[in-house]
One Martini backbone bead per residue (centre of mass of N, CA, C, O) as a GRO file, in nm:
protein
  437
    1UNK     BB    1 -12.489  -0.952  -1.774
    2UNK     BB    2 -12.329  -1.211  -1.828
    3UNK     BB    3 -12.208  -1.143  -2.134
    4UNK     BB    4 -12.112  -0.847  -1.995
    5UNK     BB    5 -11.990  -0.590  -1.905
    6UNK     BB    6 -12.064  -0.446  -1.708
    7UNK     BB    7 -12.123  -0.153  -1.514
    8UNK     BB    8 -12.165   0.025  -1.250
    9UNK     BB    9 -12.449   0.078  -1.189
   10UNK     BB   10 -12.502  -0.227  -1.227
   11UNK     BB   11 -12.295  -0.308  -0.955
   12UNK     BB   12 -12.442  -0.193  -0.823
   13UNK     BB   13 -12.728  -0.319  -0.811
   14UNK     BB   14 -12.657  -0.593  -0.757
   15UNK     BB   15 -12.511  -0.520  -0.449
   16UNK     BB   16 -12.766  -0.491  -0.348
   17UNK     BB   17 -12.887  -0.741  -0.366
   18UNK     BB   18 -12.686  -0.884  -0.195
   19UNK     BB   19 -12.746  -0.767   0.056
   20UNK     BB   20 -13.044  -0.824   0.092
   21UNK     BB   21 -12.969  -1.092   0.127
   22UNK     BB   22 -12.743  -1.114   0.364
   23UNK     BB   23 -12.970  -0.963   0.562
   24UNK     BB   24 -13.157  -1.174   0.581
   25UNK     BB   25 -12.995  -1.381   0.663
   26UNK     BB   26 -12.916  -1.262   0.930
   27UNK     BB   27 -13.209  -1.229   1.079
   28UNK     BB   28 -13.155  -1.575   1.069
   29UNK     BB   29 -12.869  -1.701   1.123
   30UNK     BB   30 -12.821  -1.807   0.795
   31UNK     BB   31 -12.445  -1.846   0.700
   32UNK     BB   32 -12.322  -1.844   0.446
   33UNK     BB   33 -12.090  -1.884   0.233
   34UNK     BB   34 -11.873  -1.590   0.159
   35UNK     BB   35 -11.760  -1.287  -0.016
   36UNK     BB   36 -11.638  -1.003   0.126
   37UNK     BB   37 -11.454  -0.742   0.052
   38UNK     BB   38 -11.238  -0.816   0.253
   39UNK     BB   39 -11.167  -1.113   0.184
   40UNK     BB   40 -11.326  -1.315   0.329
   41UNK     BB   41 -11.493  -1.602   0.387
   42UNK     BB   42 -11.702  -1.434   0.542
   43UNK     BB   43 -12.015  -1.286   0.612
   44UNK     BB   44 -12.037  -1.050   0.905
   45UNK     BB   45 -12.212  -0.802   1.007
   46UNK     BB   46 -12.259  -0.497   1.185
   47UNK     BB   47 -12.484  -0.354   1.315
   48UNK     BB   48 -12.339  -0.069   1.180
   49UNK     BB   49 -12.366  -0.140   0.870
   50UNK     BB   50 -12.673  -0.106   0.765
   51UNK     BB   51 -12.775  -0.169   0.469
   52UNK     BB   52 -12.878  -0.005   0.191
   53UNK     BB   53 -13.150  -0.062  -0.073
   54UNK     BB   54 -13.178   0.136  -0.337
   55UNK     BB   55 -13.522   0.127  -0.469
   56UNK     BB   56 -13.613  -0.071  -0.275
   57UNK     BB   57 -13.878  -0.179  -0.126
   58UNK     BB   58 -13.939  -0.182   0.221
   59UNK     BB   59 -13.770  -0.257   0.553
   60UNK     BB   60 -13.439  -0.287   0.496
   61UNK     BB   61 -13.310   0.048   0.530
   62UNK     BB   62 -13.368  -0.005   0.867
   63UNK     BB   63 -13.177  -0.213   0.890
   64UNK     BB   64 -13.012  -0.448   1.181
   65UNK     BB   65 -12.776  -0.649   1.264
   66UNK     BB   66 -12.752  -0.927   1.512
   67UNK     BB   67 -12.495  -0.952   1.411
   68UNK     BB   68 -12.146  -0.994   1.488
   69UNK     BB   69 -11.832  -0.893   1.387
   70UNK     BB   70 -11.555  -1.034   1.401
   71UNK     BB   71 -11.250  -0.928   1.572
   72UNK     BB   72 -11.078  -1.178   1.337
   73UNK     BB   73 -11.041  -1.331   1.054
   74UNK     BB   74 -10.737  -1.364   1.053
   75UNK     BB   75 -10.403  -1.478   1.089
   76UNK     BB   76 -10.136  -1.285   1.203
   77UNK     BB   77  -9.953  -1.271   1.442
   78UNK     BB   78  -9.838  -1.032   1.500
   79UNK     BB   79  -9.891  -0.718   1.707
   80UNK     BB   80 -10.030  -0.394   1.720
   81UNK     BB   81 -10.123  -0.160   1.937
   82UNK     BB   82 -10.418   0.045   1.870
   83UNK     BB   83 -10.482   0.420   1.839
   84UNK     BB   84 -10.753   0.638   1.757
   85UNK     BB   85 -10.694   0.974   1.718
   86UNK     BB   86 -10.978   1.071   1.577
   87UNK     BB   87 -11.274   1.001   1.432
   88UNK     BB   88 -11.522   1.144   1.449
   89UNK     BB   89 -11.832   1.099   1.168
   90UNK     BB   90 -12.015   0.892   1.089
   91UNK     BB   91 -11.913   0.880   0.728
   92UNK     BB   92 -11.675   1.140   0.722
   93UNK     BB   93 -11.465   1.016   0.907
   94UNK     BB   94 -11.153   0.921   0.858
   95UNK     BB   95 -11.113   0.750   1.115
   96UNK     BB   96 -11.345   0.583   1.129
   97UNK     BB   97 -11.272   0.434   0.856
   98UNK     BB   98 -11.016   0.305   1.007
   99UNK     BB   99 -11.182   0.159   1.201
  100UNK     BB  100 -11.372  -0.015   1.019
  101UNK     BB  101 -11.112  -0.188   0.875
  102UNK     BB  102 -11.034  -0.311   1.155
  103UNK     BB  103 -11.272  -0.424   1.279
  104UNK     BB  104 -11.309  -0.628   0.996
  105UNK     BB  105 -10.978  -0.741   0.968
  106UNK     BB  106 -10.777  -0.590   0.752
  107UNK     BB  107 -10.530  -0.539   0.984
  108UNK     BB  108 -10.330  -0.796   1.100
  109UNK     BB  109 -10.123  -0.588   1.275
  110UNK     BB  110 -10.355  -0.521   1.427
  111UNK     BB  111 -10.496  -0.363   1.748
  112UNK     BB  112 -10.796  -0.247   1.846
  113UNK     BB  113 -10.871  -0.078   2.161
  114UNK     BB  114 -10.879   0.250   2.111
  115UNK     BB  115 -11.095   0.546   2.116
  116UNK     BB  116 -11.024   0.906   2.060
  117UNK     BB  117 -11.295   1.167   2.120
  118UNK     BB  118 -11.342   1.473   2.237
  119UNK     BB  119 -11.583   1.617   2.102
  120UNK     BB  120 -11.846   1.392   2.133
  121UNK     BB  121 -11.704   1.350   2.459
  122UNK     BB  122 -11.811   1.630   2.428
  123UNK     BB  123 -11.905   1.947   2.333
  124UNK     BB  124 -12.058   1.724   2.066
  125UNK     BB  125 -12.285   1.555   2.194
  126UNK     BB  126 -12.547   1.692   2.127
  127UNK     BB  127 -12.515   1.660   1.849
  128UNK     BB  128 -12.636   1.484   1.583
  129UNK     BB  129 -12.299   1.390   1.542
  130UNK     BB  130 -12.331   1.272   1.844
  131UNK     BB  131 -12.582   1.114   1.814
  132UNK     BB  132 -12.462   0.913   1.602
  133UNK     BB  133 -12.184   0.829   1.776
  134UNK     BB  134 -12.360   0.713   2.047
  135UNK     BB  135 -12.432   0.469   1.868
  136UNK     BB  136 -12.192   0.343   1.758
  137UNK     BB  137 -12.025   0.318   2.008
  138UNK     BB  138 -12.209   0.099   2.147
  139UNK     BB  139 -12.196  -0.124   1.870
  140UNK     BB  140 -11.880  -0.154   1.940
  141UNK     BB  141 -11.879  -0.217   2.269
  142UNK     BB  142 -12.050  -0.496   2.204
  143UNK     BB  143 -11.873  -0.630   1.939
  144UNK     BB  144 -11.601  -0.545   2.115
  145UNK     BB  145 -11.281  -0.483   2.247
  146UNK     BB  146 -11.348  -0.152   2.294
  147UNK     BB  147 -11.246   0.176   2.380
  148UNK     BB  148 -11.363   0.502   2.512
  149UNK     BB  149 -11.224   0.844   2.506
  150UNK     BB  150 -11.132   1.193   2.553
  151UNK     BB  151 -10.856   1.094   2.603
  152UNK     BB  152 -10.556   1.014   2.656
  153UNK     BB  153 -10.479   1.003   2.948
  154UNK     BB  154 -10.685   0.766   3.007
  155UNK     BB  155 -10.510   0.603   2.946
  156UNK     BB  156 -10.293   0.322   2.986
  157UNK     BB  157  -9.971   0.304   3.053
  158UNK     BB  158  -9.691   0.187   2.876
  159UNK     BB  159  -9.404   0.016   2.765
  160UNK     BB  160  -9.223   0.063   2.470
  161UNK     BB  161  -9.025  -0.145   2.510
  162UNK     BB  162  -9.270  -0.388   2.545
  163UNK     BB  163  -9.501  -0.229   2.366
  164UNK     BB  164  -9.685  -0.211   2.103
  165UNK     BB  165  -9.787   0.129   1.986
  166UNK     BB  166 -10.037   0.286   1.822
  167UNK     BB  167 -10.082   0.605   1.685
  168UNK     BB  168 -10.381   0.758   1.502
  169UNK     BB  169 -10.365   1.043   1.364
  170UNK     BB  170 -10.689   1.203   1.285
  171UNK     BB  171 -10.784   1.509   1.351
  172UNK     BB  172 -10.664   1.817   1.336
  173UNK     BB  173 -10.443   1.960   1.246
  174UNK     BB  174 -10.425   2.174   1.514
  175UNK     BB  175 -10.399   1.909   1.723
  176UNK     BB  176 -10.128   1.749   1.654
  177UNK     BB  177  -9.916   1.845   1.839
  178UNK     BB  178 -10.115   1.773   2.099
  179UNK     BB  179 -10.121   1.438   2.009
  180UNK     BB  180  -9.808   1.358   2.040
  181UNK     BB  181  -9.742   1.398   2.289
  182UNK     BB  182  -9.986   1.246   2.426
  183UNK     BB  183  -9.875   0.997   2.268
  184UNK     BB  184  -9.623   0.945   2.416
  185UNK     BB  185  -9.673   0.961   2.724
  186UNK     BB  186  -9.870   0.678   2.619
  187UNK     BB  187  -9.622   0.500   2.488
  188UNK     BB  188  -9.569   0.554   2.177
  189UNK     BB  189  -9.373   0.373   1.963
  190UNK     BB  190  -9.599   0.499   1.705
  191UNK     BB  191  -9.642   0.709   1.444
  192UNK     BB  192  -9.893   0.790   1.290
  193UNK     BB  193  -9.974   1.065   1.036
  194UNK     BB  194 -10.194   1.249   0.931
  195UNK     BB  195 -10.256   1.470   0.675
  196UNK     BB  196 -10.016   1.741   0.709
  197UNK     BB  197  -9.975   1.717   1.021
  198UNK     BB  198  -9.949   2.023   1.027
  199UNK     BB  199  -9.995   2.382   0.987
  200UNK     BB  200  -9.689   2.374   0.992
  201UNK     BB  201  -9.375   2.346   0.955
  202UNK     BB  202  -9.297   2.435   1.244
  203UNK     BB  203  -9.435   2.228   1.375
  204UNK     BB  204  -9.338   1.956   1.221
  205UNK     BB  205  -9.047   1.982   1.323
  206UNK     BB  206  -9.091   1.965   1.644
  207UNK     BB  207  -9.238   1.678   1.595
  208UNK     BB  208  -8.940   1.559   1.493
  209UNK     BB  209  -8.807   1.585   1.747
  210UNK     BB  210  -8.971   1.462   1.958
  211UNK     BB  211  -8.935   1.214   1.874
  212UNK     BB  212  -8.644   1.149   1.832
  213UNK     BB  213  -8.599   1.206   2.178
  214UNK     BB  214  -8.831   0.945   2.199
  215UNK     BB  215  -8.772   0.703   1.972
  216UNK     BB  216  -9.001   0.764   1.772
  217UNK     BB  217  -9.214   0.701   1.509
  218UNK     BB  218  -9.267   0.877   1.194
  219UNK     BB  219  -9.591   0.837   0.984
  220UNK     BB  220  -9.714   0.884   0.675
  221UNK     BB  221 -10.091   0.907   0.528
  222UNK     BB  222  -9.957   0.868   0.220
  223UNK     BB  223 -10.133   0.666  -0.004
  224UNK     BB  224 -10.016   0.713  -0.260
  225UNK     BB  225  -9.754   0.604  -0.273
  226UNK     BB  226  -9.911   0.290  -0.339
  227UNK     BB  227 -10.064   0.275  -0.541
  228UNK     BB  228 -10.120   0.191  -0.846
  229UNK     BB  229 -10.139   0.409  -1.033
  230UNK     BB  230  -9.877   0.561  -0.948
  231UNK     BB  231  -9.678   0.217  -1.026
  232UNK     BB  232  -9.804   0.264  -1.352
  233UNK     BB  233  -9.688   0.556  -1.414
  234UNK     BB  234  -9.404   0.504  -1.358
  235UNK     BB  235  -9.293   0.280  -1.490
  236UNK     BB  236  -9.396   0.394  -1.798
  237UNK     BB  237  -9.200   0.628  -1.788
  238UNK     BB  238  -8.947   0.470  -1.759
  239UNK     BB  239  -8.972   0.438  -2.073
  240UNK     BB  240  -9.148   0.680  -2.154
  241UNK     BB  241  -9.162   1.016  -2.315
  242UNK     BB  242  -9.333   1.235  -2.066
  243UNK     BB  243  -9.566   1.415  -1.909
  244UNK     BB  244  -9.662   1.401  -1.590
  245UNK     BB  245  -9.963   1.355  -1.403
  246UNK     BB  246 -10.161   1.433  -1.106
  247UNK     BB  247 -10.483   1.355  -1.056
  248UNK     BB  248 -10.742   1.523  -0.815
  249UNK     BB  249 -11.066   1.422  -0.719
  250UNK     BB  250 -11.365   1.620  -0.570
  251UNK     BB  251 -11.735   1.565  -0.472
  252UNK     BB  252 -11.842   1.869  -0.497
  253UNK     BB  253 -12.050   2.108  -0.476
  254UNK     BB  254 -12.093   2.366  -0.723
  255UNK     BB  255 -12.096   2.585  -0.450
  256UNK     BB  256 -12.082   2.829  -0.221
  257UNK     BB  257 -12.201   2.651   0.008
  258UNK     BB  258 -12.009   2.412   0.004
  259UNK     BB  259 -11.717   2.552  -0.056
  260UNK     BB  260 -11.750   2.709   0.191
  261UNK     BB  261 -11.768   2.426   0.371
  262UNK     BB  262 -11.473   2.347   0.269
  263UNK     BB  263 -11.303   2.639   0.339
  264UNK     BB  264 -11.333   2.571   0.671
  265UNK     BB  265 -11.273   2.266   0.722
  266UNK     BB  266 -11.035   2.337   0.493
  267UNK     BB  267 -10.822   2.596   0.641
  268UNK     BB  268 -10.549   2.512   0.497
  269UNK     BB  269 -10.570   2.403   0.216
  270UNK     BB  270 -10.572   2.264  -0.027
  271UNK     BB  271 -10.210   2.218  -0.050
  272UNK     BB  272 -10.247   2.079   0.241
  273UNK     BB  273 -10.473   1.863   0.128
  274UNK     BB  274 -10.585   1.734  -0.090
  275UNK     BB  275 -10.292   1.828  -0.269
  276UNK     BB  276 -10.060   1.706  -0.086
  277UNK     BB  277 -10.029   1.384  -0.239
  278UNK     BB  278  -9.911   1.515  -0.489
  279UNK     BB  279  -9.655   1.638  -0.306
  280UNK     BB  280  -9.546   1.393  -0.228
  281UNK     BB  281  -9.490   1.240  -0.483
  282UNK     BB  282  -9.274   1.484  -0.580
  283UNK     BB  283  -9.069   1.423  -0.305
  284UNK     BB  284  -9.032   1.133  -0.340
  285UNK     BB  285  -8.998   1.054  -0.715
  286UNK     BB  286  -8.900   1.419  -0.807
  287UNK     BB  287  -8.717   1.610  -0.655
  288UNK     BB  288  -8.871   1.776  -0.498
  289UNK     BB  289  -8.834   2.085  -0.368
  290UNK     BB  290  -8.767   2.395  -0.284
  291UNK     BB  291  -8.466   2.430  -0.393
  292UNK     BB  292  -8.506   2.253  -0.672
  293UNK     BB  293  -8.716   2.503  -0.807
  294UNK     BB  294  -8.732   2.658  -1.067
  295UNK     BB  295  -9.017   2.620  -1.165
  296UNK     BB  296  -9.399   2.752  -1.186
  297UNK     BB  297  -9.709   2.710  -1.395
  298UNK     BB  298  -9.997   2.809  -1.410
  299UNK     BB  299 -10.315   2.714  -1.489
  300UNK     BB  300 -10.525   2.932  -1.600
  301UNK     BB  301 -10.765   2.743  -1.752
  302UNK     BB  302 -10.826   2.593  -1.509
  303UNK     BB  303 -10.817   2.796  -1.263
  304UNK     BB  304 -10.925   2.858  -0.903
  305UNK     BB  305 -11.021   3.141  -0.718
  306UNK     BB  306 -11.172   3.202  -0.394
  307UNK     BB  307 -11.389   3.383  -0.211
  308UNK     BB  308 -11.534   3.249   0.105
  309UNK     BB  309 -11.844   3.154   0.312
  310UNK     BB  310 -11.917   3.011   0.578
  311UNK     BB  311 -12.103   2.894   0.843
  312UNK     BB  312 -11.971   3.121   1.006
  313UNK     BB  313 -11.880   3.392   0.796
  314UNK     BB  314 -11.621   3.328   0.718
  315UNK     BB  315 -11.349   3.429   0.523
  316UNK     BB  316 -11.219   3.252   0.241
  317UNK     BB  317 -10.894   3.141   0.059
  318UNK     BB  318 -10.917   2.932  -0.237
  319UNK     BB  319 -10.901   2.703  -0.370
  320UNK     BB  320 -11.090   2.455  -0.616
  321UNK     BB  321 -10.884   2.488  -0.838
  322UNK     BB  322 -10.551   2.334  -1.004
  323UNK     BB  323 -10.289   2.356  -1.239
  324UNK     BB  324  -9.948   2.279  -1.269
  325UNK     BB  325  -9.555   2.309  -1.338
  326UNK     BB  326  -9.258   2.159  -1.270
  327UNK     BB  327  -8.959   2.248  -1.253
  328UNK     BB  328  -8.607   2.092  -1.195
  329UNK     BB  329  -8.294   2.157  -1.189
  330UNK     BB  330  -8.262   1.841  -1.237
  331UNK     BB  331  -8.470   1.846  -1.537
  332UNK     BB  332  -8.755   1.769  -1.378
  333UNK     BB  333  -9.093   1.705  -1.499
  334UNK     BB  334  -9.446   1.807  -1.344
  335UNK     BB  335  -9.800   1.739  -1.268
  336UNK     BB  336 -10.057   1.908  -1.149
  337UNK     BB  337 -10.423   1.819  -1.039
  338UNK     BB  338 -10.719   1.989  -0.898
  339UNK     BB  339 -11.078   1.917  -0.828
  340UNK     BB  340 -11.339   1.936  -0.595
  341UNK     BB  341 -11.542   1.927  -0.849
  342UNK     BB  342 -11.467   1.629  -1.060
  343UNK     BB  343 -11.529   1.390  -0.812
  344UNK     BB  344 -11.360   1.045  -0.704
  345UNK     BB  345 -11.109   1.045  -0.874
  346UNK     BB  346 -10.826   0.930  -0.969
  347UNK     BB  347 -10.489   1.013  -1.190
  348UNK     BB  348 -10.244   0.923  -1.463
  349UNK     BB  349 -10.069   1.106  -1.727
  350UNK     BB  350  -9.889   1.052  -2.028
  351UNK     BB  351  -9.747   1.320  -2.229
  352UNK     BB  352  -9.677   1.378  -2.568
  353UNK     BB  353  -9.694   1.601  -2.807
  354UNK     BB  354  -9.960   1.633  -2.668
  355UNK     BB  355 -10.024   1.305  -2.614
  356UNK     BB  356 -10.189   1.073  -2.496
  357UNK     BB  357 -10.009   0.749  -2.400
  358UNK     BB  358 -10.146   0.753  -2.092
  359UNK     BB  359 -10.398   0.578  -1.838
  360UNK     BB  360 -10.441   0.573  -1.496
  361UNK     BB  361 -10.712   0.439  -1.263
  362UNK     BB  362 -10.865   0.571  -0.970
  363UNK     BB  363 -11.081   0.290  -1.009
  364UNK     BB  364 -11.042   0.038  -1.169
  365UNK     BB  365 -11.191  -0.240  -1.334
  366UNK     BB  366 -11.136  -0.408  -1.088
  367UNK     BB  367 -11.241  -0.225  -0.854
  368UNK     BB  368 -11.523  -0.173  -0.870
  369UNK     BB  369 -11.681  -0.344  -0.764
  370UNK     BB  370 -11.586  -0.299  -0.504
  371UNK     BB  371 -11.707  -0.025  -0.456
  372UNK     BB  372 -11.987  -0.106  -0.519
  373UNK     BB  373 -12.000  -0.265  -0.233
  374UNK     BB  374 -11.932  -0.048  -0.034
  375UNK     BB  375 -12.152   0.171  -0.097
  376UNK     BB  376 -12.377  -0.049   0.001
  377UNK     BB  377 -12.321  -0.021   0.284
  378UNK     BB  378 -12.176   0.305   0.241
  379UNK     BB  379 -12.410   0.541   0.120
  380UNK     BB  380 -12.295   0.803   0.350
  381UNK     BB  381 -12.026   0.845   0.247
  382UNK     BB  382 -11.749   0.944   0.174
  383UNK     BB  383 -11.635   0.871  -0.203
  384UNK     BB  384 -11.345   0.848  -0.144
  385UNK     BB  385 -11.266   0.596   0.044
  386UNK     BB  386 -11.294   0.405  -0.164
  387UNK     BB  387 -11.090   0.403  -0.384
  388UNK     BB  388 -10.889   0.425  -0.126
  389UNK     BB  389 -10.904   0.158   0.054
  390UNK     BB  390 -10.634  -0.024  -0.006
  391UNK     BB  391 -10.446   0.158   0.093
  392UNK     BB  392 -10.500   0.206   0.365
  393UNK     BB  393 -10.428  -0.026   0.461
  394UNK     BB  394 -10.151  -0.078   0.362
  395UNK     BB  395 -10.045   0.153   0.544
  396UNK     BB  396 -10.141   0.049   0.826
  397UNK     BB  397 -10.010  -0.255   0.790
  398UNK     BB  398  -9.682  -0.119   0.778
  399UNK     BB  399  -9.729   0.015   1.066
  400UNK     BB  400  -9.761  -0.195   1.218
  401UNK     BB  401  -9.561  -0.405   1.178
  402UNK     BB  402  -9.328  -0.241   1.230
  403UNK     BB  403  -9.399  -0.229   1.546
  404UNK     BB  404  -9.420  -0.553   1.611
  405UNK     BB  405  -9.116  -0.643   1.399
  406UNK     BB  406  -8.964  -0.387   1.230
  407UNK     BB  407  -9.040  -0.352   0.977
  408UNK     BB  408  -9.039  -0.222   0.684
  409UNK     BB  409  -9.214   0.036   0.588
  410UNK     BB  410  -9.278   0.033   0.249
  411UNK     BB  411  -9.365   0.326   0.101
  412UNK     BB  412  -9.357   0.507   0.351
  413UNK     BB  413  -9.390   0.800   0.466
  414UNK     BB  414  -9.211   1.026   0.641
  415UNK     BB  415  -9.165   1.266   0.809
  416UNK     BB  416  -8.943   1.441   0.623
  417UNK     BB  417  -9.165   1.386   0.365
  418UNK     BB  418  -9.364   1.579   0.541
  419UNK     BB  419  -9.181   1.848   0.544
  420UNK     BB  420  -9.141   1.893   0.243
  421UNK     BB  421  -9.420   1.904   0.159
  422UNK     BB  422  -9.513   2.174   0.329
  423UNK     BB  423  -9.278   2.337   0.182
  424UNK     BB  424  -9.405   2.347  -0.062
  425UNK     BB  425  -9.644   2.421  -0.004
  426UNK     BB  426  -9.580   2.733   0.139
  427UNK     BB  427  -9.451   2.794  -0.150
  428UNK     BB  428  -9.712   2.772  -0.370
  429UNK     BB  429  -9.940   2.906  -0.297
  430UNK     BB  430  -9.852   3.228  -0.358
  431UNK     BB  431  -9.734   3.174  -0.645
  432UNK     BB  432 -10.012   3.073  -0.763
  433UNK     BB  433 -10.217   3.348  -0.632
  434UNK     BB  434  -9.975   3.543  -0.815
  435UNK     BB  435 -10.064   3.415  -1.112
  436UNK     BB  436 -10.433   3.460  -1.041
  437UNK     BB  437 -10.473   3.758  -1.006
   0.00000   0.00000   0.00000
């Protein structure tokens, strides 16, 4: 292993060696200075990080450190109160892994003061994934200075004019709208807003008015924006000619019965949800219009689209997977491909008469390490949040920036670019399905 590359595989191995190394480190308070995943100078896990280190017998497995993790790991200069609006299930939801971030110390110009969290702090609390969740909220109300509420109402209201406050708002699509209301109410003049926004244009046109009304910026959480392999293959095309793919893929198993829970959970759809990010990215970068769209042509050999039935019993139609290539009246062509069930990678390639001239992946060999890292940490996660772990913050940290000291948070999608790119959605959807049916 010293003399040659390893493999992701042996990466995951050591990795985990490492953890049970620093775990046992942790139940002495014998902390040597070492470098965790986020960048920090020492290592100092959270009770709730709990790593599990598979493979190995012994106790270690349901170890938890009784050492706290530090508030923030170093020094950030201004700073903006964000509020997470919308956390979810520890492992699960995306707001959480938002909030294990920033509790992190990973994002400098926040201060994570509040969770909103509706479901479990209500009618979800009983529920197994609600006794998960008032497990994790009691070791974070321990370890740091974090307040937990069932709504926005219940936070004190600040002066948006002298208090920079970020609204992180991760909920349910269909939340989204009484969930700007109340969180300008409670005087954020900056909202974070997970993809797509709302469940239709019309309903995020309409919170883009009320935030204009009420001078609020309103950013959205297409990370995909920053990534690298983006503007690695975007670099790449500016220079030789060849048709772009925007490849994402999501590691659910092919079978009706996940697929049905997948497209009940996310009852948006594929293109609003899932394949929003290269929606997005044809929106900012490719002059993608509903207007500027001269043609649409659906891969029918890679496409599929089913009718299943969810835990609910009802019954949705959604792609599983799907392929198209746009042509846009200003003469530029581009593809998207995503396939629920492909794995955890995205990429992206340029092809020229017929042959890949380039292929840049997230997550690539540098960041293999960090991957196989955070997943030593948090094993039962869904394996999507690793590899797009730096974008995750990189957008959180230049809207908090933005919020605390007025910096253009640069590459960061406006509301303007989430409605256009909704309306695209709901353009291609009927448009793709009556190619396909």
């Amino acid at each position: 292993l010293l003399f040659s590359r390893p493999g992701l595989s042996q990466i995951l191995f050591i990795n985990t060696m490492l953890a049970a190394v620093r775990t046992a480190a942790a139940s002495n308070c014998a902390f040597a200075s070492m470098r965790s995943f986020s960048g920090s100078a020492s290592f100092r896990p959270a009770r709730w990080a709990s790593p599990i280190v598979s493979g190995l017998s012994g106790g270690l497995s349901g170890f938890r450190s009784s050492v706290h993790t530090p508030r923030r790991l170093f020094s950030t200069g201004k700073t903006a109160e964000v509020i997470l609006v919308g956390c979810g299930a520890p492992d699960k939801g995306m707001g959480w892994y938002h909030a294990v971030q920033m509790l992190d110390g990973k994002v400098p110009s926040s201060n994570l003061t509040s969770i909103i969290e509706p479901y479990f702090l209500g009618a979800g609390a009983s529920s197994d994934a609600g006794v998960d969740f008032a497990a994790w909220q009691g070791e974070v109300e321990a370890d740091h200075e974090v307040k937990f509420f069932k709504s926005l109402s219940d936070l004190p209201v600040v002066d948006p004019k002298t208090s920079p406050r970020v609204a992180l708002i991760s909920g349910r699509t269909a939340d989204n709208p009484a969930l700007l209301t109340s969180s300008i109410a409670a005087g954020c003049n900056t909202i974070y807003l997970e993809k797509p926004g709302a469940p239709t244009v019309a309903e995020l046109q309409s919170m883009k008015q009320e935030a204009a009304a009420n001078n609020v910026t309103v950013l959205m959480g297409y990370n995909k924006n920053v990534c690298k392999y983006v503007s690695k293959v975007r670099d790449f095309a500016s220079k030789n000619e060849g048709l772009v793919t925007f490849v994402s893929n999501n590691a659910y198993e092919n079978t009706k019965e996940s697929l049905g829970e997948c497209f009940e959970r996310n009852s948006e759809g594929m293109l609003k949800n899932m394949a929003i990010h290269e929606l997005a990215l044809l929106v900012s970068f490719y002059d993608v219009t509903v207007e500027n769209i001269a043609s649409v042509v659906a891969d029918k050999e890679f496409s599929s689209v089913q009718t299943l039935a969810g835990p609910s019993g009802e019954e949705r139609t959604d792609f599983d997977k799907i392929k198209f290539t746009i042509t846009t009246k200003s003469g530029k062509q581009v593809s998207v491909a995503a396939d629920r069930c492909g794995g955890s990678d995205s990429y992206a390639t340029v092809v020229n008469d017929g042959k890949e001239i380039f292929k840049y992946s997230m997550p690539d060999e540098e960041d293999e390490i960090m991957v196989a890292e955070i997943q030593g940490r948090f094993p039962n996660a869904m394996p999507y949040f690793f590899p797009q772990d730096p974008d995750y913050i990189t957008v959180k940290e230049r809207v908090s920036s933005f919020c605390a000291t007025g910096k253009e948070a640069e590459g960061v999608a406006t509301i303007d670019i989430g409605v256009e790119t909704l309306r695209v959605a709901e353009f291609l959807t009927p448009e793709l399905q009556k190619q396909l049916a």
